[in-house]
C-alpha positions in Angstrom: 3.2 -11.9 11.9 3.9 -10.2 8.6 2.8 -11.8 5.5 5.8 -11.9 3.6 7.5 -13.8 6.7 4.4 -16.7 7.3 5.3 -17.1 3.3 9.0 -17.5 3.7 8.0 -20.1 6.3 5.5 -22.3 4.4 7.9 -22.4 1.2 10.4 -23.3 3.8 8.7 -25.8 4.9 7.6 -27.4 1.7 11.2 -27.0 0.4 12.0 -29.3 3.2 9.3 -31.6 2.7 10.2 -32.0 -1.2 13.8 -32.2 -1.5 13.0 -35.1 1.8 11.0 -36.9 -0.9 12.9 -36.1 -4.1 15.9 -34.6 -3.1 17.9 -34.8 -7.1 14.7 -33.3 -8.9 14.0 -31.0 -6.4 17.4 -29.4 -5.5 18.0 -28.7 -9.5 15.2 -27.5 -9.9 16.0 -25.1 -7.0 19.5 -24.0 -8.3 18.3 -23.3 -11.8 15.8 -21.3 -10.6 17.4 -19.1 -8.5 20.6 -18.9 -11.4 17.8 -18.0 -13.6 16.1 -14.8 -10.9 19.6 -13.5 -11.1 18.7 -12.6 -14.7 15.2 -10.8 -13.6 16.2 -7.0 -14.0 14.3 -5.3 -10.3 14.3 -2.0 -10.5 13.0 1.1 -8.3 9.6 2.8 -10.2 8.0 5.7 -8.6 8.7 4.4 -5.2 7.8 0.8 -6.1 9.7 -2.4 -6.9 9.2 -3.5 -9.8 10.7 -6.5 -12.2 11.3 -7.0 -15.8 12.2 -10.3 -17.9 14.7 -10.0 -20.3 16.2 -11.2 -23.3 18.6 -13.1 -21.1 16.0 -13.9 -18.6 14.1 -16.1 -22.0 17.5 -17.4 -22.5 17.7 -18.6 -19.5 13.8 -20.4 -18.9 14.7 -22.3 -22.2 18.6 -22.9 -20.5 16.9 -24.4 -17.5 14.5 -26.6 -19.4 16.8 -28.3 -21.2 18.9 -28.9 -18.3 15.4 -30.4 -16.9 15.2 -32.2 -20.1 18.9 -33.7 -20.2 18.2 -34.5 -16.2 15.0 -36.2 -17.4 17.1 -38.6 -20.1 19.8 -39.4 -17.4 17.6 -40.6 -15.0 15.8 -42.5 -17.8 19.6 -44.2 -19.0 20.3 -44.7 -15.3 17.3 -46.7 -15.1 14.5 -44.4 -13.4 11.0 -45.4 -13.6 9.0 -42.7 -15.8 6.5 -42.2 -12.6 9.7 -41.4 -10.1 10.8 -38.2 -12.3 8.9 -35.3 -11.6 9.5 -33.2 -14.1 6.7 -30.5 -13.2 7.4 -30.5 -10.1 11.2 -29.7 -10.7 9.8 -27.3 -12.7 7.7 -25.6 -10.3 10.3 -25.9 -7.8 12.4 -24.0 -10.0 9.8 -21.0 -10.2 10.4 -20.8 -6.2 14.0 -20.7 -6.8 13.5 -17.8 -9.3 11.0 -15.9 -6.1 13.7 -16.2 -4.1 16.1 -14.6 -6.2 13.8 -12.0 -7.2 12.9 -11.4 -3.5 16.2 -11.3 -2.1 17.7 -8.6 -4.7 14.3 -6.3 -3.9 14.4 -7.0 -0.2 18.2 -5.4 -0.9 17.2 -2.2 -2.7 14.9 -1.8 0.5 12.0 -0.4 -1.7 8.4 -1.2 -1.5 7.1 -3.6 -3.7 4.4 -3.2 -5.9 0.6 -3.7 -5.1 -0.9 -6.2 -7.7 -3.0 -5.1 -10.1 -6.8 -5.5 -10.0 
């Protein structure tokens, strides 16, 4: 099985099991994210994929933070105990949602992408 596949599975998989458990949080966390990859420049380098943040893309993290901030406050008006909103994990979740984007455009370019760096 290739690599890249087993890893689409497990963050499957845990999608499935977090937005189960904390389906608001989660699934905004999830949208931002990937609106914010769309902003991730992924461009073809000597036969390598490669990506590039922005000044949009900054734009964007701090967009998405203060939409997990004025979340945060609803859910605190509505009546949400502090310990139910989980912030970092919307957070995180939203990093996902960024991969996904990012992977989806490179997957598209059908390019190679680059070996990490040691």
């Amino acid at each position: 099985m290739n690599g890249w596949v087993l890893a689409a599975i497990i963050v499957v998989v845990l999608i499935a099991i977090v937005i189960k458990r904390l389906i608001g949080g989660a699934v905004l966390g999830l949208v931002v994210g990937y609106l914010r990859g769309t902003f991730v420049v992924v461009y073809e380098k000597r036969g390598l994929l490669w990506q590039r943040y922005r000044g949009r893309t900054f734009v964007a993290i701090i967009g998405s933070l203060v939409v997990m901030f004025a979340y945060a406050l609803l859910a605190d008006k509505l009546g949400m105990r502090a310990e139910a909103r989980p912030i970092q994990l919307s957070i995180g979740i939203s990093f996902i949602g960024e991969a996904l984007a990012v992977t989806r455009r490179g997957l598209a370019l059908n390019v190679p992408f680059a070996p990490e760096r040691r």
